[in-house]
C-alpha positions in Angstrom: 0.0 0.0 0.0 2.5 2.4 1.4 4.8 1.8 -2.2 1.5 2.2 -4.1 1.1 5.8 -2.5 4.7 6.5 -3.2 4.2 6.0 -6.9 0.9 7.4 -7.0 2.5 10.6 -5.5 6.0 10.4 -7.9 3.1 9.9 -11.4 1.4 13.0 -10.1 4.8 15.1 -10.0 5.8 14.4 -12.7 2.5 15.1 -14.9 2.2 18.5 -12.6 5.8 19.2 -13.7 5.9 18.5 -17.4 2.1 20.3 -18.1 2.5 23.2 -15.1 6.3 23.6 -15.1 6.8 23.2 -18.8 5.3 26.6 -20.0 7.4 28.8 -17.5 10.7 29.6 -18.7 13.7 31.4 -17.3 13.6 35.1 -18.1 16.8 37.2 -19.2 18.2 40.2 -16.8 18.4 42.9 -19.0 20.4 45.8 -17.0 19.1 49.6 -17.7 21.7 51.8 -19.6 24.0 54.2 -18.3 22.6 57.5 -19.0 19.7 56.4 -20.5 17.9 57.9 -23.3 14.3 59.4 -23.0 14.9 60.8 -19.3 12.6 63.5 -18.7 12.2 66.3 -15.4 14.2 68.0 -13.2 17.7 66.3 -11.8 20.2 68.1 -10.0 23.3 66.7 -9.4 27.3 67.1 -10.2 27.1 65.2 -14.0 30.1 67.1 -14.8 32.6 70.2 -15.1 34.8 71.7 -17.6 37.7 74.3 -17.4 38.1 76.8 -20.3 40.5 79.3 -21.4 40.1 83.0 -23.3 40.2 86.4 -23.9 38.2 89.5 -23.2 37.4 91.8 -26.0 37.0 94.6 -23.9 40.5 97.1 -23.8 42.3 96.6 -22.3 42.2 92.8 -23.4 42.2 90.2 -20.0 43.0 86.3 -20.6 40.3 84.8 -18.6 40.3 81.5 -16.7 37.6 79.5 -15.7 36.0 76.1 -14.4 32.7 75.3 -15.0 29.8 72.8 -13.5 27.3 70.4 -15.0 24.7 70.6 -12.1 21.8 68.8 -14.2 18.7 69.3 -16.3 15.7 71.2 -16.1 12.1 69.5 -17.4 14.6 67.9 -20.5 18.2 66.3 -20.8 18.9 69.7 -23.5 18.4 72.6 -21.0 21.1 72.7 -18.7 22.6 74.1 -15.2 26.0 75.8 -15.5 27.2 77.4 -13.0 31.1 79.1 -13.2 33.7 80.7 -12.0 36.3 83.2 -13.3 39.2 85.3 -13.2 40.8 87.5 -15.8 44.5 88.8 -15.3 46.9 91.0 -17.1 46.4 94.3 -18.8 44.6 96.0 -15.3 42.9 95.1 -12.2 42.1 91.5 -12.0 38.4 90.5 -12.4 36.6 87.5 -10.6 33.0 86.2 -12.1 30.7 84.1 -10.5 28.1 83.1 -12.6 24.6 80.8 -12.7 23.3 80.3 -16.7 20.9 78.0 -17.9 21.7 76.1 -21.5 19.8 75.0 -24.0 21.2 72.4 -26.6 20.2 71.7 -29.9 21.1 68.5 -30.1 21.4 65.0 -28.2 24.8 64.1 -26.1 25.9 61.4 -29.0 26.1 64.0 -31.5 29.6 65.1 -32.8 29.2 68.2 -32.5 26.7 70.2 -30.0 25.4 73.7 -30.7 24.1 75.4 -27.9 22.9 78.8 -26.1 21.9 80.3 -23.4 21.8 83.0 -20.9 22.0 84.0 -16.7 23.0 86.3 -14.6 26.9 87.0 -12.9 28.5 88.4 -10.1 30.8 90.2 -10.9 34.1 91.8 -8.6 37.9 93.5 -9.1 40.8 93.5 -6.8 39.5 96.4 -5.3 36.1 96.1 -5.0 35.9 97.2 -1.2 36.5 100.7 -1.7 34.2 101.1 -5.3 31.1 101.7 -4.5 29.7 99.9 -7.6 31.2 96.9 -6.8 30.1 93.7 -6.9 28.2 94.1 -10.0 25.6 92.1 -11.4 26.2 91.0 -15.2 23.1 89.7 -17.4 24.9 87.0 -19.9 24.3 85.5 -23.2 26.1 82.2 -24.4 26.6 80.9 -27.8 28.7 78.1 -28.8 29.5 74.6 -29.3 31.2 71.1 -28.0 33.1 69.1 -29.9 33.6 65.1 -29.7 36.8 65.0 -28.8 37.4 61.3 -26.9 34.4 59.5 -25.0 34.5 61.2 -22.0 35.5 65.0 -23.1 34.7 67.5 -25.9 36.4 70.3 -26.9 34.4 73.8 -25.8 34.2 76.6 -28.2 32.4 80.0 -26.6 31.5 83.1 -27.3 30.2 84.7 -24.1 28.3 88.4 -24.1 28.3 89.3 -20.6 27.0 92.8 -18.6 24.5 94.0 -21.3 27.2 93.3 -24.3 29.8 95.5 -22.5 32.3 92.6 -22.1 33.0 89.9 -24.5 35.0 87.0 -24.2 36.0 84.0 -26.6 36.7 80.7 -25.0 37.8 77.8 -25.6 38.5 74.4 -23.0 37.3 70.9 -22.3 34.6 69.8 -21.0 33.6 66.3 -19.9 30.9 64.4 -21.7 27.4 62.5 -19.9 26.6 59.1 -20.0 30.1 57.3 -19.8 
């Protein structure tokens, strides 16, 4: 009795296993990308930073230096926070920028070659800012340029920057790392 219940049991096993058992199969872990396409919203974050070179048109001519921030996306992956920092020497009184500019780009990160503008608003200061009375000053900007593919992580960063009402312009150029690597 007791080995007829044993195989009674094993027969239904295996006819549960190869009808119930039979149609599920094992599915396939498919990771999500890095820096996925089709994000949408707000993120803030560091996603990347740049340093950059140039010269101020305004006499007498300053070389400018500068670092600047990738701090993320507002409602789309193509308009961008960028904050900087900068200082121009030589030729007079040193000048220090701080500034906060939202970017729009025309095209998608994988692109050779990004146009892009955009505009914000700078603080700007001089070695002796203390004793001028118009100092700090505060600089409405307009950007227009373009990145370059130059390796997978970097492109090459080619500005022109209008800054305080078109009174100063500068021409930049730098590196700048890329997203999604």
């Amino acid at each position: 009795m007791r080995q007829a219940c044993v195989v009674a049991a094993g027969l239904w096993l295996a006819a549960m296993g190869a009808g119930g058992v039979s149609g599920a199969v094992a599915q396939e872990f498919r990771p999500p990308q890095v820096g996925a396409k089709g994000t949408t919203g707000t993120r803030i974050g560091l996603f990347g930073f740049g340093t950059r070179g140039g010269i101020d048109l305004r006499s007498p001519s300053q070389m400018i230096f500068g670092v600047t921030l990738d701090m993320g996306d507002l409602f789309s992956p193509r308009v961008r926070l960028r904050p900087s920092g900068e200082i121009g020497v030589f030729n007079g009184v040193n000048s220090f920028v701080a500034s906060g500019e939202v970017l729009y780009r025309f095209t998608e990160d994988d692109q050779p070659a990004i146009p892009y503008i955009g505009t914000g608003l700078s603080v700007a200061g001089h070695e002796s800012c203390g004793t001028d009375p118009n100092c700090p000053g505060i600089w409405l900007n307009l950007a227009f340029g373009f990145e370059l593919r130059y390796r997978s992580t970097f492109n090459w960063l080619l500005e022109y920057h209008a800054m305080d009402a078109l009174r100063h312009n500068r021409i930049y150029i730098g590196l700048t790392t890329r997203r999604g690597n």
